[in-house]
C-alpha positions in Angstrom: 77.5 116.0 122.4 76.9 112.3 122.4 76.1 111.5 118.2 73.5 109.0 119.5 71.1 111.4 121.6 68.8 112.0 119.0 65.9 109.1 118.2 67.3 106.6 115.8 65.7 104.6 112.9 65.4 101.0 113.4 67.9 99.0 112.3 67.1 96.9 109.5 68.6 94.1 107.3 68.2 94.2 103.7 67.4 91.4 101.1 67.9 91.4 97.7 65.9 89.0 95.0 66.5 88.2 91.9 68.0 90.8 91.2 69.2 91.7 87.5 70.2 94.7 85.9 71.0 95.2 82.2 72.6 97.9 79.8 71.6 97.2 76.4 73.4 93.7 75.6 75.1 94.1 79.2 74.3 91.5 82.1 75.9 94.0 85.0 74.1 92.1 87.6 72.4 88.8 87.1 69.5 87.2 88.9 71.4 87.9 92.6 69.8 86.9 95.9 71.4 88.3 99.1 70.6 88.8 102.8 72.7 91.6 104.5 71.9 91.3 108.5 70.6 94.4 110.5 73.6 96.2 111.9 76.1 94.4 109.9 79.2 95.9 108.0 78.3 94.3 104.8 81.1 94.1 101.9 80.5 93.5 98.1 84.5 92.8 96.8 85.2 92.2 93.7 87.3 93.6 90.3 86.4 96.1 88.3 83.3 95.6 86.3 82.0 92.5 88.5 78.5 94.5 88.9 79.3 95.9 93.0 78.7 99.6 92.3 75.8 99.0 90.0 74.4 96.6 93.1 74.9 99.8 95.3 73.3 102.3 93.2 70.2 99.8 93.0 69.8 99.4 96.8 70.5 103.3 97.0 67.5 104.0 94.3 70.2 105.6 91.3 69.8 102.5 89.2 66.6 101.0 88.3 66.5 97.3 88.1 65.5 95.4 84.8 63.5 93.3 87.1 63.6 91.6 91.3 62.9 93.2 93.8 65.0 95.5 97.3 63.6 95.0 100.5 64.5 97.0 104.1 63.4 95.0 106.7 60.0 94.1 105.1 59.2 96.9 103.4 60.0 96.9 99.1 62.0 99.9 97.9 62.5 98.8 94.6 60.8 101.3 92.8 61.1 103.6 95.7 62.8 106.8 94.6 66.9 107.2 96.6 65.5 110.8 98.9 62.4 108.5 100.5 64.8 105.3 101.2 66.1 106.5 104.1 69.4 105.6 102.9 72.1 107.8 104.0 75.4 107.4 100.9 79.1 107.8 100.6 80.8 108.3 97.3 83.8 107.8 96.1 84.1 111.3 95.4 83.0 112.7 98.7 80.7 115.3 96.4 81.1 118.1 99.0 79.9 121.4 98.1 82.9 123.6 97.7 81.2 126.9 98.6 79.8 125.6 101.6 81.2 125.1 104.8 81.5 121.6 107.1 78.8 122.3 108.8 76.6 123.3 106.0 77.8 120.3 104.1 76.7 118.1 106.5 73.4 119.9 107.4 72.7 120.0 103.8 70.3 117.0 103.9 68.1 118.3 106.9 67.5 121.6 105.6 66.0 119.4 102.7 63.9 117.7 105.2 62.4 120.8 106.9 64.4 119.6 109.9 64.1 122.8 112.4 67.2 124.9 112.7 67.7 124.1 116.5 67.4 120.5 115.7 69.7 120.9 112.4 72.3 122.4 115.3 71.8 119.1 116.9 72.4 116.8 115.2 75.2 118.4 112.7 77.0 119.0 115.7 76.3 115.3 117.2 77.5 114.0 113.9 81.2 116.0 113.5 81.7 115.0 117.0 81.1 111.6 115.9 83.5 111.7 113.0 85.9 114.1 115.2 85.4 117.0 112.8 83.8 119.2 115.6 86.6 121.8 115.7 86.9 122.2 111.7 83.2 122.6 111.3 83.6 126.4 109.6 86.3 125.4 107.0 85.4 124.7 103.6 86.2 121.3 101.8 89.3 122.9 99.8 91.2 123.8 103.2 90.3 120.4 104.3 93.0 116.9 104.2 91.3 114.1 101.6 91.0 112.2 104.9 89.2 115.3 106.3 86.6 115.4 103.5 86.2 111.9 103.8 85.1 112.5 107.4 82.9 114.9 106.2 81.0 113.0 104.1 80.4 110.1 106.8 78.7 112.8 108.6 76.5 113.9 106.3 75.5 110.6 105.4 74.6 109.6 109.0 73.1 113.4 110.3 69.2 112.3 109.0 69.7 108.7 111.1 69.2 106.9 107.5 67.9 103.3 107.8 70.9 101.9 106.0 74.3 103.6 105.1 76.0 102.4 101.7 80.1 103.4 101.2 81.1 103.2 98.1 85.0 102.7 97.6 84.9 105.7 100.2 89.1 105.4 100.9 89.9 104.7 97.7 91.4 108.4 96.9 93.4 108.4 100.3 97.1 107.8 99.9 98.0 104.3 101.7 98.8 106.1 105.6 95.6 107.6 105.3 93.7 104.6 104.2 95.3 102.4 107.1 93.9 105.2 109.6 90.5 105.6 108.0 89.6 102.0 108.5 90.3 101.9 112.1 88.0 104.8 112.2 84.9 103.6 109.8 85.1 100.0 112.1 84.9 102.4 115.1 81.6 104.7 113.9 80.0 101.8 112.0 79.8 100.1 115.7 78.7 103.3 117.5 76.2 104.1 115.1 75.2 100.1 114.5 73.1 101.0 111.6 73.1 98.5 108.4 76.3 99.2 106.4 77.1 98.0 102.7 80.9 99.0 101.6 82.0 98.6 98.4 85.9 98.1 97.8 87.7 96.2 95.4 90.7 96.1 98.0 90.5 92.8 100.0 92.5 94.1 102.5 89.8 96.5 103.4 87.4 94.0 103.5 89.3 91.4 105.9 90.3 94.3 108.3 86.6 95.4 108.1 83.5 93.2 107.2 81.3 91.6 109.6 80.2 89.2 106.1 81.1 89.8 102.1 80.2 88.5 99.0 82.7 88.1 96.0 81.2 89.1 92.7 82.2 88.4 89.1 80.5 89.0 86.1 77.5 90.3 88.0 76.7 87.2 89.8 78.1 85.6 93.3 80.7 83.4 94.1 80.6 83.0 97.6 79.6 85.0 101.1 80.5 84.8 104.0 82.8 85.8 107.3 86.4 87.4 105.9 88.4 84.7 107.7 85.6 82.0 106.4 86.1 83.4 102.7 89.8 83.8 103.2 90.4 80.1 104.5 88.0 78.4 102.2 87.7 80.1 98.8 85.0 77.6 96.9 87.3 78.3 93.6 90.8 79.7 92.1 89.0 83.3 91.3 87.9 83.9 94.9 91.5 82.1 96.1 93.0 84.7 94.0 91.1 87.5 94.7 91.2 87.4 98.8 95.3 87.2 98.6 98.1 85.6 97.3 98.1 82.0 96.5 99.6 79.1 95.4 97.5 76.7 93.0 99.1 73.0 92.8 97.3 70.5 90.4 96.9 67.1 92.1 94.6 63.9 91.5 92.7 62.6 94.7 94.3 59.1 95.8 92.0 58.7 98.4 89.1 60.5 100.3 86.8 60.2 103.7 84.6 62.4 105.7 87.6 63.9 107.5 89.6 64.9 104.6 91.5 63.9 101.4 94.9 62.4 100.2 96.2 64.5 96.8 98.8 62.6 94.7 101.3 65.5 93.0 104.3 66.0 91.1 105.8 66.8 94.3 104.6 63.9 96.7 101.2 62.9 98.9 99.8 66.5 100.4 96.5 65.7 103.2 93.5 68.0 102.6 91.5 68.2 105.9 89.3 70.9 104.3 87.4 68.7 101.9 86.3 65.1 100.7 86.5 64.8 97.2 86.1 62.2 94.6 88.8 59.3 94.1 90.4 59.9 90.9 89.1 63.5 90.2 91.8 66.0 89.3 91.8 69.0 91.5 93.4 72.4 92.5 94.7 72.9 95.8 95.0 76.7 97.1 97.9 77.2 99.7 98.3 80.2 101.3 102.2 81.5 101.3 102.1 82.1 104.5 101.0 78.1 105.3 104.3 77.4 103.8 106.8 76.8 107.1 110.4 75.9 106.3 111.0 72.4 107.7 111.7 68.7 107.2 108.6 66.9 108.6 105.7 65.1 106.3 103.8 66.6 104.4 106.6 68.4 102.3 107.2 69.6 99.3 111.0 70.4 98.4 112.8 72.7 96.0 115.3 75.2 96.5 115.3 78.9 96.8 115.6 81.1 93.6 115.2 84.5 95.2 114.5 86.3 98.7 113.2 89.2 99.5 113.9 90.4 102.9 111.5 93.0 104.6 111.8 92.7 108.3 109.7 91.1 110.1 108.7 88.7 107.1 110.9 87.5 103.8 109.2 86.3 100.6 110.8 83.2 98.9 110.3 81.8 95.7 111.4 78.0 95.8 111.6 76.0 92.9 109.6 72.7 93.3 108.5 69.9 91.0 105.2 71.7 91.2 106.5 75.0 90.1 107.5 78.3 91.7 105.6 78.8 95.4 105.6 81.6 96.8 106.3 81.5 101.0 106.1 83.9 103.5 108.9 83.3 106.2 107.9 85.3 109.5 110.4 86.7 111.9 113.3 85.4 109.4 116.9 84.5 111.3 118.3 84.5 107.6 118.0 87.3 105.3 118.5 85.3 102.2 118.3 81.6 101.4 119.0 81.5 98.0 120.4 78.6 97.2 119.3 76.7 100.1 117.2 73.4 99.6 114.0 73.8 101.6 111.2 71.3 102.7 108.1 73.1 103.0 105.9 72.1 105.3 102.1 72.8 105.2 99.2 71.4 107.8 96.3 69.4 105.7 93.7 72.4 107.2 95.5 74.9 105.3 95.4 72.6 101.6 92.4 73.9 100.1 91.1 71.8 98.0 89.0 74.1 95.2 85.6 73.2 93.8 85.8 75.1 90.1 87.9 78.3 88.3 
């Protein structure tokens, strides 16, 4: 049975306000405005303690604010209590019943909502086909894979067509093989279902592979939304450089500047910024990616020599010694499988020398 035969809920985006929440002394979330498009798959990324889970607990109705306001569409949930949201939840813990089988697990919820038992039939079995759990549907969570119960608890967050579905670290207790499957498969039934999503992950690799938009978080406030390639390419500072992947931070003082870019003076040389304008004279941090880093003699160089290489197939990771400090680079499709030793001009392309507004 086709998961999307029964009526859906329309789909909704969902705007947050102001919002702040405090324990005791503790700022967890601090005066945060956010739009999250209808349909999206919404991430909130960010280290532990930056205020993501407590943001997901507030939109879900666990956590009361200390004061702003949660909006679905144009409707204010904010003081709406989590079982009349409409908001369907996965936890990190999956929270399965372990006396109960699949498909009472997942019909849990209706029963709860005086849905009839023809209809409960329905749509339990609608959502384990959507979740391909159809065939396991009388086992019991403990005969089940921890990619299995995850499954599981997708479906019974979706059964009851919830206005907006919120995933919280949801493959963080999968080993790394699972966790590689599982995303193919939440990007696959968040777009079937196309109902609002917010994920919460601290792994940025989730969100890359994943998100239609994130927001970074630290210390309970933003640092930046936006797309995953967007965020990735332009990080506004060294945290959210940092945070979305390996990096290397130079220190430079702008030389010159226009509207199509910037000219940073280093210890190493002149390195062109196309991603910015910036003040004459200001001292700066550029973000290059190791991966920008290609090995050859053309401008726009820096040059060191190699102190150690890693070789792992289809990529090796150098570490050259420059006059602006170890960098990092990612050589794809090596012919070599060392170059220690080696002098090597790195060349980078001014789009891919980020030049970052603040820490």
């Amino acid at each position: 049975m086709n998961a999307l035969e029964y009526p859906l809920v329309t789909v909704l985006p969902i705007r947050l306000e102001k919002l702040r929440c405090e324990f005791g002394s503790t700022v967890a979330v601090d005066s945060v405005d956010l739009h999250i498009p209808a349909g999206s798959l919404y991430f909130m990324l960010g280290p532990s303690g930056c205020g993501k889970t407590t943001l997901l607990r507030m939109i879900a109705g666990f956590q009361e604010p200390t004061s702003g306001k949660i909006f679905f569409g144009d409707r204010d949930v904010t003081h709406t209590p989590p079982e009349k949201r409409n908001a369907g939840m996965v936890f990190q813990s999956y929270a399965l019943w372990p006396h109960l089988s699949v498909f009472d697990n997942v019909a849990f919820g209706l029963q709860v909502r005086g849905v009839s038992a023809a209809e409960q039939g329905k749509r339990v079995g609608a959502a384990l086909e959507m979740v391909r759990m159809g065939h396991l549907a009388q086992r019991k969570p403990n005969q089940l894979s921890g990619g299995q119960q995850q499954r599981v608890a997708l479906a019974r967050a979706i059964v009851f067509n919830p206005e907006v579905l919120l995933l919280d670290e949801p493959l963080s207790n999968l080993d790394a093989k699972l966790r590689l499957e599982m995303r193919a498969e939440i990007k696959r039934i968040c777009a079937e279902i196309h109902m609002t999503t917010v994920y919460v992950t601290h792994d940025q690799k989730e969100a890359l592979s994943l998100a239609d938009d994130l927001v970074v978080l630290r210390d309970g406030r933003i640092e930046q939304t936006g797309a995953p390639k967007q965020v990735y390419q332009q990080p506004h500072n060294s945290f959210v450089a940092e945070l979305m992947g390996e990096t290397n931070f130079i220190q430079g003082t702008v030389k010159s500047s226009s509207d199509t870019g910037s000219d940073i003076k280093t210890a190493a040389g002149i390195l062109q910024s196309s991603c910015a304008s910036a003040d004459v004279g200001a001292q700066v941090t550029l973000s290059i990616r190791p991966e920008s880093l290609r090995i050859a003699d053309e401008p726009n160089c820096i040059r060191g020599v190699c102190k150690s290489s890693l070789y792992l197939g289809e990529m090796s990771q150098h570490h050259v010694e420059t006059l602006v400090g170890i960098l990092k680079v990612f050589e794809l499709d090596p012919r070599e499988t060392t170059r220690v030793g080696q002098q090597l001009s790195l060349r980078v392309q001014p789009d891919a020398v980020v030049v970052l507004a603040g820490k």
